[in-house]
C-alpha positions in Angstrom: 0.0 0.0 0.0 1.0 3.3 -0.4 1.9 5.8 2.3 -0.9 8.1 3.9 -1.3 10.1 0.9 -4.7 12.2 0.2 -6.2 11.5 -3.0 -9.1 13.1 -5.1 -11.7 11.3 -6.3 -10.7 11.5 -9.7 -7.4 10.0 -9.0 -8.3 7.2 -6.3 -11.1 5.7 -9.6 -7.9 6.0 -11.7 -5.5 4.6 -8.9 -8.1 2.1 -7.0 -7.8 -1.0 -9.5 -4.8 -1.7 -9.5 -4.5 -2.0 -5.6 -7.4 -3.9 -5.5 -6.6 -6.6 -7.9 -3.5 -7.5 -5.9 -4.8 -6.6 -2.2 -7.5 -8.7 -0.4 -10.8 -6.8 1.3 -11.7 -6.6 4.3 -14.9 -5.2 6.0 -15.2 -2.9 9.0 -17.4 -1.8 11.2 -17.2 1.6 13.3 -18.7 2.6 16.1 -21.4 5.8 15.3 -18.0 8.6 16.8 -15.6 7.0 14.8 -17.5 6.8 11.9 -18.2 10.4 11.8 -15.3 11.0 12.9 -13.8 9.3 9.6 -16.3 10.9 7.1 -15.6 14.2 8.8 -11.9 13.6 8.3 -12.8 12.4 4.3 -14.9 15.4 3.7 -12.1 18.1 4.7 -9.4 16.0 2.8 -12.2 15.7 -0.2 -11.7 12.2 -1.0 -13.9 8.9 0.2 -14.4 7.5 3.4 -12.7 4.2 1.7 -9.7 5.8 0.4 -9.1 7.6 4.2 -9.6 4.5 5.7 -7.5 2.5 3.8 -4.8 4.5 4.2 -5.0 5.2 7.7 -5.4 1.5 8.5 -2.3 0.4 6.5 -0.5 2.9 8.2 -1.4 1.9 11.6 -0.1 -1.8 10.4 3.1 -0.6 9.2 3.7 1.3 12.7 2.4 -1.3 14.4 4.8 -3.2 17.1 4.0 -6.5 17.4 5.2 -7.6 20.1 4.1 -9.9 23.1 2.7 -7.0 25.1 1.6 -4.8 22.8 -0.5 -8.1 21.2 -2.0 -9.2 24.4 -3.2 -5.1 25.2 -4.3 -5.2 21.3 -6.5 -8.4 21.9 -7.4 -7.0 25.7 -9.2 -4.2 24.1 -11.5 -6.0 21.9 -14.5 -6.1 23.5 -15.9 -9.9 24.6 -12.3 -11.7 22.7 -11.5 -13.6 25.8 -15.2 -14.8 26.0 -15.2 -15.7 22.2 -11.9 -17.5 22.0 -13.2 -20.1 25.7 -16.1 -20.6 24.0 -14.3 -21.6 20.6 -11.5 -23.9 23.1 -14.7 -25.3 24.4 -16.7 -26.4 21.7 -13.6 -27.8 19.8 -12.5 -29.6 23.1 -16.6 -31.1 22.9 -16.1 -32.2 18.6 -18.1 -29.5 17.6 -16.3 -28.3 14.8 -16.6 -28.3 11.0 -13.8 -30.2 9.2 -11.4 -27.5 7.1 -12.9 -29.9 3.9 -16.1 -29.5 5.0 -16.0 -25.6 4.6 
């Protein structure tokens, strides 16, 4: 990806194809502030939500630290994670789980 760089909408049509054919999607959701807090962000920058958020989130990757500390507060602040990941231990511990073929 490229660096944080502000594009207008003209360019990111011209420029978004060719990131997309060798990138992979992924959806998120925002909660209600951050979301407007993203399409205010877009509208003062004029370009998309999409655009602004990519970039910012492939900059927050590439300055990410990933180590052992910084991964368990990263997991530690995702709301019900240590809830989701018992109850996944659990059910495979019990055979209830879908065969990687199966899917």
């Amino acid at each position: 990806m490229p660096p944080l760089t502000f594009y207008t909408k003209r360019a990111d049509q011209c420029y978004g194809a060719s990131v997309t054919s060798a990138g992979s999607r992924l959806n998120v959701t925002l909660d209600a502030e951050h979301a407007e807090k993203l399409a205010r962000l877009a509208e003062q920058a004029y370009v998309q939500e999409g655009t602004l958020a990519r970039s910012l989130l492939s900059r927050a990757i590439d300055e990410a630290d990933l180590d052992g500390g910084t991964m368990v507060e990263l997991l530690n602040g995702i709301p019900g994670a240590l809830e989701r990941a018992q109850l996944g231990r659990g059910q495979g511990r019990r055979g209830e789980t879908i065969p990687l073929e199966e899917l």
